[in-house]
N, C-alpha and C positions, 0 to 999 in steps of 0.2 A: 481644786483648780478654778472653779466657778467665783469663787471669793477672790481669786488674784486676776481673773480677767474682767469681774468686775468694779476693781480699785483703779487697774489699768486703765479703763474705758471711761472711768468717773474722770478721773485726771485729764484726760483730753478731750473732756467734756461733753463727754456721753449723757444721756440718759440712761441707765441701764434697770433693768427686770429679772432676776435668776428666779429660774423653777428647780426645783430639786430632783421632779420624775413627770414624766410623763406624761402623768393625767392632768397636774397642774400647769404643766406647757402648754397642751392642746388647749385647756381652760384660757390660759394668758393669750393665748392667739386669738380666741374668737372674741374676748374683750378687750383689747388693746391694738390689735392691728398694729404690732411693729414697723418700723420702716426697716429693721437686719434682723436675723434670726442666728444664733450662734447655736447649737447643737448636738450634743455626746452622743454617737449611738450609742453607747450602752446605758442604756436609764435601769432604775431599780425597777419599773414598774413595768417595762417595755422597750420599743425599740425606736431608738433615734429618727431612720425612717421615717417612722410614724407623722414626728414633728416637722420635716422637713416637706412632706408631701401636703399636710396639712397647709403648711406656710405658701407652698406653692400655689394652691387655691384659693387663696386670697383676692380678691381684688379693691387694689392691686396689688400685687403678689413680690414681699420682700424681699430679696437678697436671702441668701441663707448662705451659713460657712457648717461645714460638717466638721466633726473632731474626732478622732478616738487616738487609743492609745492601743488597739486590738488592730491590728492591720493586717487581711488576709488575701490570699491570691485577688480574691473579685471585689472585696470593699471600695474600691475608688469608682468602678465600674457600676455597682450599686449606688454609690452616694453621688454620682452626678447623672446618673439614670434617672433619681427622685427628681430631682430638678436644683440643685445643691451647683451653687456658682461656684464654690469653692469644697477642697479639705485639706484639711490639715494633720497630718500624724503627728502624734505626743511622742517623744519631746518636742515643745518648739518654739522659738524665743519668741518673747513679750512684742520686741518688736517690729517680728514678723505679723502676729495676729495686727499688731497695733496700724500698721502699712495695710494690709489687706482690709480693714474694716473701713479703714480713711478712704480707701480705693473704692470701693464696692456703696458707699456714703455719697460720694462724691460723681460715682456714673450712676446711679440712683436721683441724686440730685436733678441732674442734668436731663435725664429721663423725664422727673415731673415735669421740669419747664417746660422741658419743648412739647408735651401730650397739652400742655395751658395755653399753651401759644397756634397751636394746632387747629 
């Protein structure tokens, strides 16, 4: 899925970064400092989580979308606990993600200015 959301995201003219697990996400977070974080809890290495709480402590601290395809009673209660502006359950159209990253892009945006203008 990581390969089709990030052709998706190249196309409308993204920058985009995929990690494959875990320990390479938290790696790409503290060297890159994303301005969005897109995020699977289930990683081969670890837990989703992980990445989103990390990305929260950033300063300053990106946007993040949570994903799974494993949806349990409390999983939405957990992923916006981390601090996770969004999620999204698998299945879910291209462009849906495609709306919500423009969205989440764009009051991100509007946030830098005004903290410059401030």
């Amino acid at each position: 899925m990581a390969a089709t959301y990030e052709r998706v995201l190249r196309r409308a003219g993204y920058r985009v970064v995929t990690a494959a697990s875990r320990a390479e996400g938290m790696r790409l977070l503290e060297r890159l400092r994303p301005r969005l974080v897109i995020s699977d809890l289930r990683l081969p290495d670890g837990d989703g989580l992980d990445i989103i709480r990390a990305a929260r402590a950033l300063d300053p601290a990106p946007p993040v979308v949570a994903v799974t395809a494993y949806v349990l009673r409390d999983t939405r209660q957990a992923v916006l606990a981390s601090g996770a502006e969004a999620f999204l359950a698998m299945p879910f159209g291209i462009a849906e993600l495609s709306r919500l990253v423009d969205a989440l892009m764009m009051h991100r945006h509007r946030e830098v200015s005004r903290r410059a203008h401030s």
